[in-house]
C-alpha positions as CSV (number, residue, x, y, z in Angstrom):
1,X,127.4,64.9,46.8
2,X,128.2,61.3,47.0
3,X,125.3,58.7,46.1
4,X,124.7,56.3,43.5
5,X,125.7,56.7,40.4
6,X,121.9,56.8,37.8
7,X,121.0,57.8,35.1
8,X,118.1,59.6,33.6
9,X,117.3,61.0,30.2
10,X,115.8,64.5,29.4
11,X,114.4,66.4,26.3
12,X,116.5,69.8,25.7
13,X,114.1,71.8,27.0
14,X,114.0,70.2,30.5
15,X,117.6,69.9,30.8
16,X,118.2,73.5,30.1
17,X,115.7,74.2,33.1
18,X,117.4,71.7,35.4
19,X,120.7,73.7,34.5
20,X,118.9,77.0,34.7
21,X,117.7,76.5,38.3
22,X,120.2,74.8,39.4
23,X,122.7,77.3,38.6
24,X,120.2,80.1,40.0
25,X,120.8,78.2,43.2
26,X,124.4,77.8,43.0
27,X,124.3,73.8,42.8
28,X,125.5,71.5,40.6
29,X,122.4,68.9,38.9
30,X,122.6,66.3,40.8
31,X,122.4,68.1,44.0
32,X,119.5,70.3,42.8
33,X,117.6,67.3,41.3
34,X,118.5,65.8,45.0
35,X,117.1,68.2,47.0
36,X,113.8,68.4,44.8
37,X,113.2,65.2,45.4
38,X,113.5,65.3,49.0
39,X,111.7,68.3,49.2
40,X,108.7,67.4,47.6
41,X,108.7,63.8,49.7
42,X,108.2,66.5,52.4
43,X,105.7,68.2,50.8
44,X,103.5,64.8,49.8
45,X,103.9,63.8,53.6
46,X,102.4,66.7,55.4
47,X,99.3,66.1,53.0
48,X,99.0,62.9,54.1
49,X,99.4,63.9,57.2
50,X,96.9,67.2,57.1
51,X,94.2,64.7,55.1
52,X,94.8,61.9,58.0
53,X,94.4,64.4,60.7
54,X,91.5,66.7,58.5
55,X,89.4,63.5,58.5
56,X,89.9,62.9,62.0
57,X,87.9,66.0,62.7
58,X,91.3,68.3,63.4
59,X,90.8,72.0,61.8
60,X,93.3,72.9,59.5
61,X,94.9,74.8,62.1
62,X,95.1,72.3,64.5
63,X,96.1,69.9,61.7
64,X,99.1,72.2,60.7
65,X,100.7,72.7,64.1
66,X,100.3,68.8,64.8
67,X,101.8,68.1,61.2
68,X,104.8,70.8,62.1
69,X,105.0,69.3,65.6
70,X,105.6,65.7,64.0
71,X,108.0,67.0,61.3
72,X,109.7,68.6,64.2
73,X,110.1,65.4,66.0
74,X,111.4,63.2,63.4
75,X,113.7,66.0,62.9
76,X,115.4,65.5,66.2
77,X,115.1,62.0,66.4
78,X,117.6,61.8,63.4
C-alpha cells in the first residue's frame, strides 16, 4: 500500500488485536488500519446523511434508499 509514512503508538493489548484481525483478513497493519478508517468514514456519513434526511420528514426507508442512491453516485463519479 503506498501512503505516507506515520506513526502511531499502541498498548500490547491493542496491537495484538490489530495483528489478530488483520491477519484474520489476510492484510498486512497498515492496510487493515487503512481500510477501517475508510470504512467507518462511510459509516459516519450515511448517519449524517439518514439524520439530515430523518429530519427532513423522509422515513427511514426512504432515507436509506436516498442515502444508498447518493453513495451510489459518488461511487461512479470517481
Amino acid at each position: 500500500m503506498a501512503g505516507r509514512k506515520t506513526s502511531i503508538s499502541l498498548d500490547e493489548e491493542t496491537l495484538e488485536i490489530l495483528k489478530r484481525r488483520a491477519d484474520a483478513e489476510q492484510l498486512d497493519r497498515s492496510a487493515y488500519l487503512a481500510r477501517l478508517i475508510h470504512r467507518d468514514d462511510l459509516r459516519q456519513r450515511i448517519a449524517a446523511d439518514s439524520a439530515t434526511l430523518n429530519a427532513a420528514g423522509h422515513t427511514p426507508d426512504r432515507a436509506t434508499a436516498v442515502t444508498a442512491a447518493l453513495i451510489a453516485q459518488r461511487r461512479s463519479a470517481d
